[in-house]
Jmol script that loads the backbone (N, CA, C; Angstrom):
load data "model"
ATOM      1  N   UNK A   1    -186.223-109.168  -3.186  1.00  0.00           N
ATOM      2  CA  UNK A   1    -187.050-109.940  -2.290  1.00  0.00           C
ATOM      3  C   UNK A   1    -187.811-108.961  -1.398  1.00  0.00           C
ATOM      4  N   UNK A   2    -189.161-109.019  -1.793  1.00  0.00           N
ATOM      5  CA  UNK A   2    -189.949-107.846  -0.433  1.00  0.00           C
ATOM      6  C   UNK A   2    -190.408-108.792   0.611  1.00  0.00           C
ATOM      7  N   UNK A   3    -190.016-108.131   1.606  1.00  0.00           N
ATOM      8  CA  UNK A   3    -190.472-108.677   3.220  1.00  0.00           C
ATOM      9  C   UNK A   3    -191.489-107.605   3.913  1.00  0.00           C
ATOM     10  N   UNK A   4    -192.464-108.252   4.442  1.00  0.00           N
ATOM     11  CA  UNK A   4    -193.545-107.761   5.548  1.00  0.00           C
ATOM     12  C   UNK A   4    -193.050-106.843   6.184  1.00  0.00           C
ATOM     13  N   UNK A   5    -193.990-105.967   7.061  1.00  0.00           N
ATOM     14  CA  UNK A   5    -192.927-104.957   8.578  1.00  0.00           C
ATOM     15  C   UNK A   5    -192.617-105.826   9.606  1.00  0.00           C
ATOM     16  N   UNK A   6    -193.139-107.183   9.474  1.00  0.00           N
ATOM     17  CA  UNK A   6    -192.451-108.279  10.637  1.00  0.00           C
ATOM     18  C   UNK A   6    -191.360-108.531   9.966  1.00  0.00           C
ATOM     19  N   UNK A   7    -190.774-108.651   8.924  1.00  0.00           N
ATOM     20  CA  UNK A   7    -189.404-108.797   8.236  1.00  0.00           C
ATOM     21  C   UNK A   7    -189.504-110.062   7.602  1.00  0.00           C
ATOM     22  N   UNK A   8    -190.839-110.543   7.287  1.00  0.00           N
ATOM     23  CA  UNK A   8    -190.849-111.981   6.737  1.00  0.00           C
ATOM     24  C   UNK A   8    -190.954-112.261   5.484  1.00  0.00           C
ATOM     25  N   UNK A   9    -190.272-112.640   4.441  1.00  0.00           N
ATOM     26  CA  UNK A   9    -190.490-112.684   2.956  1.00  0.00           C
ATOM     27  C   UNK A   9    -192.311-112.885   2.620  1.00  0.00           C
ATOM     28  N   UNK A  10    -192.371-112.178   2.018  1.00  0.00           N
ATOM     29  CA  UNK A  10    -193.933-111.772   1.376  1.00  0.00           C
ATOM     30  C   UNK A  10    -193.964-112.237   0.126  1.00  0.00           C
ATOM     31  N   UNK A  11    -193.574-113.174  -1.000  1.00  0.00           N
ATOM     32  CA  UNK A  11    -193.210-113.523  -2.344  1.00  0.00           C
ATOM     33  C   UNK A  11    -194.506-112.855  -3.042  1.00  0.00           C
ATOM     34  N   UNK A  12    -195.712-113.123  -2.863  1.00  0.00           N
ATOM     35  CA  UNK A  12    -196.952-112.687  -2.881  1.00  0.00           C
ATOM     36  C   UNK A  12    -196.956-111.772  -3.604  1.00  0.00           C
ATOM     37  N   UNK A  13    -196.793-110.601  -2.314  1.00  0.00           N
ATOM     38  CA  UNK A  13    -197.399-109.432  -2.434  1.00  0.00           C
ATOM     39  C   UNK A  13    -196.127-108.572  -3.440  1.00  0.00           C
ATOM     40  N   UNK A  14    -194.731-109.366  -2.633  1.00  0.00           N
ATOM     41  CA  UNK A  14    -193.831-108.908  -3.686  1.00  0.00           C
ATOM     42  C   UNK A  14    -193.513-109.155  -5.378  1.00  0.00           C
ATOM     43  N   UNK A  15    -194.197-109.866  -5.731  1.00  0.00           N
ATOM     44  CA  UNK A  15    -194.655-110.350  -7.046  1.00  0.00           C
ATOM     45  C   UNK A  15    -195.664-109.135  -7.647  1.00  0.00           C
ATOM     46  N   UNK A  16    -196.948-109.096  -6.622  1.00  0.00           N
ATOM     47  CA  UNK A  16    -197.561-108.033  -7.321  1.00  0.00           C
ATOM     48  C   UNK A  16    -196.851-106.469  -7.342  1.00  0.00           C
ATOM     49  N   UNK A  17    -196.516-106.481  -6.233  1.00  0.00           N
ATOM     50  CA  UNK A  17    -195.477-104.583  -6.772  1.00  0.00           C
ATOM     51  C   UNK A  17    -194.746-104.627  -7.843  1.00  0.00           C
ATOM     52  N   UNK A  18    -194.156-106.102  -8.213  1.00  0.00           N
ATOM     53  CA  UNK A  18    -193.004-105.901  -9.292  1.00  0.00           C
ATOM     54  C   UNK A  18    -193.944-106.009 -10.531  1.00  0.00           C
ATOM     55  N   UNK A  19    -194.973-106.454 -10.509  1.00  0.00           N
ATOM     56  CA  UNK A  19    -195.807-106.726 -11.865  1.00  0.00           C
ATOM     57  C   UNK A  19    -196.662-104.874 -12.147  1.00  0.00           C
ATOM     58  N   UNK A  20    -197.023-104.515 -11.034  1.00  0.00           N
ATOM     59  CA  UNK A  20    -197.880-102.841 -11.089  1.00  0.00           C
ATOM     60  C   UNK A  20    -196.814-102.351 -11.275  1.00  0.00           C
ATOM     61  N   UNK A  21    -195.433-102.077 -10.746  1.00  0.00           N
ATOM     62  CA  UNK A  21    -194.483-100.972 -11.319  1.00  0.00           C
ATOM     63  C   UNK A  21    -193.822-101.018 -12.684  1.00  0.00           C
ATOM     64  N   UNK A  22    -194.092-102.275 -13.362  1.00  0.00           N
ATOM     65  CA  UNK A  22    -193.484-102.720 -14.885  1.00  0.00           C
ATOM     66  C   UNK A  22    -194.150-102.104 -15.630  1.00  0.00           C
ATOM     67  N   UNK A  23    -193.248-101.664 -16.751  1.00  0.00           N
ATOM     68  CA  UNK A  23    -194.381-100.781 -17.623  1.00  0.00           C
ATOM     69  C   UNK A  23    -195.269-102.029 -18.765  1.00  0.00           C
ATOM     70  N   UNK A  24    -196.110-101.839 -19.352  1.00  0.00           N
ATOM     71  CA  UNK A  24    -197.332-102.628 -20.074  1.00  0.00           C
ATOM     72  C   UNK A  24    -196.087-103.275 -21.142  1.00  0.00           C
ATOM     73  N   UNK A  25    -196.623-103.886 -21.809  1.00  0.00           N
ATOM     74  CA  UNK A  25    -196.042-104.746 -22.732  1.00  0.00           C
ATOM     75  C   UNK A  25    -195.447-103.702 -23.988  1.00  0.00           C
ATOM     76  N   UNK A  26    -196.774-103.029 -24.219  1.00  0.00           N
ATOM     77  CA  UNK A  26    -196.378-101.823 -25.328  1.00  0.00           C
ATOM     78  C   UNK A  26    -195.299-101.155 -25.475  1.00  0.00           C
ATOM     79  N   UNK A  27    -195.603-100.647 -24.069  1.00  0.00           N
ATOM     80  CA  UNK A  27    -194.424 -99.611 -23.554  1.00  0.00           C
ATOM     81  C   UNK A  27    -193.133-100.240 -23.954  1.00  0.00           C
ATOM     82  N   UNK A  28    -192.527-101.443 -23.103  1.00  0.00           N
ATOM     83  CA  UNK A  28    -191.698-102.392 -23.285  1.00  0.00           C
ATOM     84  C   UNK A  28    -191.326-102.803 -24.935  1.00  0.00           C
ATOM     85  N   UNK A  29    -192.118-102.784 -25.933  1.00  0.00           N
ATOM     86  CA  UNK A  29    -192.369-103.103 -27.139  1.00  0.00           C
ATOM     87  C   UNK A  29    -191.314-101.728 -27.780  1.00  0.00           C
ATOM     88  N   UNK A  30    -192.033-100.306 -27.732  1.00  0.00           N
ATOM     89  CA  UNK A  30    -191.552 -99.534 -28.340  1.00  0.00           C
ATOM     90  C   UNK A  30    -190.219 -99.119 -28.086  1.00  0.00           C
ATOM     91  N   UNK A  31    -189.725 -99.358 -26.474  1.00  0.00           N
ATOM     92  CA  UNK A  31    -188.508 -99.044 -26.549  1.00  0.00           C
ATOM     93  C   UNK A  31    -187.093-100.168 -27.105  1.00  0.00           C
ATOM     94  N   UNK A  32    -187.730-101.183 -26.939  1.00  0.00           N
ATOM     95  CA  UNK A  32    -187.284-102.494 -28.144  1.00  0.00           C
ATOM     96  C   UNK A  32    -186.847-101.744 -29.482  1.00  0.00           C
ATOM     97  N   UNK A  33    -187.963-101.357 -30.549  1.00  0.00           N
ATOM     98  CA  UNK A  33    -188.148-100.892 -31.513  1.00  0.00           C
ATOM     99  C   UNK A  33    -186.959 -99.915 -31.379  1.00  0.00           C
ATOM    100  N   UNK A  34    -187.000 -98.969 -31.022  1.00  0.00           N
ATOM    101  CA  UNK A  34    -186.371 -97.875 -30.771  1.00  0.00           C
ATOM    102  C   UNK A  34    -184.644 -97.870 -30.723  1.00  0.00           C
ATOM    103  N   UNK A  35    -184.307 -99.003 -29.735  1.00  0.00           N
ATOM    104  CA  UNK A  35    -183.454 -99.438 -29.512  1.00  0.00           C
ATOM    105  C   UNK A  35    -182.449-100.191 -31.086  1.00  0.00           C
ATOM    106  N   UNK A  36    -183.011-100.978 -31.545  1.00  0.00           N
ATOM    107  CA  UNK A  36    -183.396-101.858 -32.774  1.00  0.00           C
ATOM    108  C   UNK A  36    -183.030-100.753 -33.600  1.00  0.00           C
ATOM    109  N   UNK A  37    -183.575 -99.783 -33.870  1.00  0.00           N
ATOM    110  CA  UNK A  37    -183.619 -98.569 -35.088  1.00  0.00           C
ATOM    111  C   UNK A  37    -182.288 -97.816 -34.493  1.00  0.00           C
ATOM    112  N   UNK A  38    -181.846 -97.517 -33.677  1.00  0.00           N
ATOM    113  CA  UNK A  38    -180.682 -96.856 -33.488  1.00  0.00           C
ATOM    114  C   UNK A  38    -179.348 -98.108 -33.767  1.00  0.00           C
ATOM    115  N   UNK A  39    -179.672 -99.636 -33.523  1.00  0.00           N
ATOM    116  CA  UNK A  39    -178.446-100.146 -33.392  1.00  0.00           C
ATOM    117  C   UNK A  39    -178.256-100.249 -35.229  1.00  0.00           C
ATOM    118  N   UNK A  40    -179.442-100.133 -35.774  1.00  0.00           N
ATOM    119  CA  UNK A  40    -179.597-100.942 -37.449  1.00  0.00           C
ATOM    120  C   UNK A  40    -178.518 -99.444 -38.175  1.00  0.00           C
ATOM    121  N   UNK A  41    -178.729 -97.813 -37.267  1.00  0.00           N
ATOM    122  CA  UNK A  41    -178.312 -96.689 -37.675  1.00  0.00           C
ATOM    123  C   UNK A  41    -176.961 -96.763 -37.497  1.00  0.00           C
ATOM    124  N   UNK A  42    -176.296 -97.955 -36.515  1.00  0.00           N
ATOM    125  CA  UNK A  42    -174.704 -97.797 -36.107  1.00  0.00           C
ATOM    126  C   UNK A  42    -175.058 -96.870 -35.085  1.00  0.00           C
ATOM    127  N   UNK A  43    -175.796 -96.944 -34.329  1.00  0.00           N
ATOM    128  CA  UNK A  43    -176.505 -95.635 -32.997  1.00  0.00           C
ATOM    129  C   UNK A  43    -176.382 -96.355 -31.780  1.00  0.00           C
ATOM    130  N   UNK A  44    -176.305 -95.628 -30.584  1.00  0.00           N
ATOM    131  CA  UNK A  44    -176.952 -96.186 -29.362  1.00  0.00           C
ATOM    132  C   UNK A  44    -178.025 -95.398 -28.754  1.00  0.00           C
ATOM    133  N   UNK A  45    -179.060 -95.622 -27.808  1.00  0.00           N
ATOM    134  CA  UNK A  45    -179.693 -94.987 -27.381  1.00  0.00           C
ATOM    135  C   UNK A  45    -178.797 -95.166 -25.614  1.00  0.00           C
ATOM    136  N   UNK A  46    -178.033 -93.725 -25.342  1.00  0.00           N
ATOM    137  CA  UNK A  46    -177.123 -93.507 -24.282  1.00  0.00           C
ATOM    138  C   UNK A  46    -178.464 -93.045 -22.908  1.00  0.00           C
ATOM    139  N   UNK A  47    -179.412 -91.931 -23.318  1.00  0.00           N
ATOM    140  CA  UNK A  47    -180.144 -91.974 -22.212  1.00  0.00           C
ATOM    141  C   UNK A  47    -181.148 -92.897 -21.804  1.00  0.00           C
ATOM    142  N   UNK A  48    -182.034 -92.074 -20.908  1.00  0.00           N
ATOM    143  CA  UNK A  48    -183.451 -92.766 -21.023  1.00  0.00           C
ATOM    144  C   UNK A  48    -184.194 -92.688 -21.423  1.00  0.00           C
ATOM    145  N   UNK A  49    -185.131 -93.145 -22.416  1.00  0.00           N
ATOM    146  CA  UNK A  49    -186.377 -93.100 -23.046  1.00  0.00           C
ATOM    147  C   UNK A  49    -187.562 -92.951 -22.213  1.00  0.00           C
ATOM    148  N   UNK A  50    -187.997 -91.844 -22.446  1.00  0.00           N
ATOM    149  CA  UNK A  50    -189.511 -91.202 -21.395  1.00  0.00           C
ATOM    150  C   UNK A  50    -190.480 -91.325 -22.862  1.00  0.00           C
ATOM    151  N   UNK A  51    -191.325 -91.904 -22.083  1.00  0.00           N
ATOM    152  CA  UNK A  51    -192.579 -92.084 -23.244  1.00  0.00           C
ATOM    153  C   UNK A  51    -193.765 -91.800 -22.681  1.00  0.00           C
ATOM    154  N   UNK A  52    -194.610 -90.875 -23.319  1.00  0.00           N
ATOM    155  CA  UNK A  52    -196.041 -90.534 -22.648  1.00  0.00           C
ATOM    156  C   UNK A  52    -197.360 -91.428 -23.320  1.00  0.00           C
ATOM    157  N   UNK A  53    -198.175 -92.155 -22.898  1.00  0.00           N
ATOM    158  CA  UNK A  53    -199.533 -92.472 -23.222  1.00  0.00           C
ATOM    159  C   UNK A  53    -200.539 -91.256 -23.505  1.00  0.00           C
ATOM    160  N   UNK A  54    -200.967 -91.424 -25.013  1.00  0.00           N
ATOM    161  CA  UNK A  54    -201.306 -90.150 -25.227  1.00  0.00           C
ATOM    162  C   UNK A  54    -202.951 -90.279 -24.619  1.00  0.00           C
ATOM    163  N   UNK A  55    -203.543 -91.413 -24.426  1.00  0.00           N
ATOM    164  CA  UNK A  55    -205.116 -91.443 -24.239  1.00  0.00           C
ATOM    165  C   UNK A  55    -205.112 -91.204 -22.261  1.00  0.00           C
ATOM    166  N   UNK A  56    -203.804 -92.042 -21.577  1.00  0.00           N
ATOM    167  CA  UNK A  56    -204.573 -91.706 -20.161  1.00  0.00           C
ATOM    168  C   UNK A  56    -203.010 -90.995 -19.289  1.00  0.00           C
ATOM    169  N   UNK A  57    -202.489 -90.506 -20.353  1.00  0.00           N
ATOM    170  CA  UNK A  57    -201.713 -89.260 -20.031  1.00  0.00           C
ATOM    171  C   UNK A  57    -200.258 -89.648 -18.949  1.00  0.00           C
ATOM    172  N   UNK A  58    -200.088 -91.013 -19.170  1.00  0.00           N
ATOM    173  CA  UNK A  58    -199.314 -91.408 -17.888  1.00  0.00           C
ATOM    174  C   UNK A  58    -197.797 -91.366 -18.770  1.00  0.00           C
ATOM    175  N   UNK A  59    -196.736 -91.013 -17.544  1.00  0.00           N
ATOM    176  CA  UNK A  59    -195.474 -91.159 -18.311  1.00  0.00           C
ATOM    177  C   UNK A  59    -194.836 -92.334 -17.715  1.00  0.00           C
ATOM    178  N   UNK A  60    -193.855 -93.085 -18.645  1.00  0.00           N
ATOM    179  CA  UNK A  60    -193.101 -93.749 -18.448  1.00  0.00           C
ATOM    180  C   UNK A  60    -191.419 -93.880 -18.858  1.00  0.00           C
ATOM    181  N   UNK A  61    -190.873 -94.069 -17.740  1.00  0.00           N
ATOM    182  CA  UNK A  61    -188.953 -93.789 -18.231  1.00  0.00           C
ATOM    183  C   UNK A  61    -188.249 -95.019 -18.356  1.00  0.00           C
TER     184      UNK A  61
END
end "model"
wireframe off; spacefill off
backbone 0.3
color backbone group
């Protein structure tokens, strides 16, 4: 729940930070995949998956 600096629930604005800090759908997509291909191997994926966008260079964990 994000609250204002008056301390007042903001649902709003706290909706949009949680939607800009989520990674894109893609992103979300491949580590699915990924996940999926290690469980089909008898695998887990134990760390975190860091993935780079190769066109606007941004990383995501």
């Amino acid at each position: 729940m994000y609250k204002n600096n008056e301390g007042y629930t903001d649902n709003t604005a706290g909706e949009a930070i949680e939607r800009a800090d989520r990674p894109p759908h893609a992103v979300r997509q491949v580590i699915y995949i990924l996940r999926l291909i290690a469980s089909l191997a008898g695998m887990e994926i134990v760390g975190r998956v860091r993935l780079k966008d190769k066109e606007t260079g941004r990383e995501w964990n």
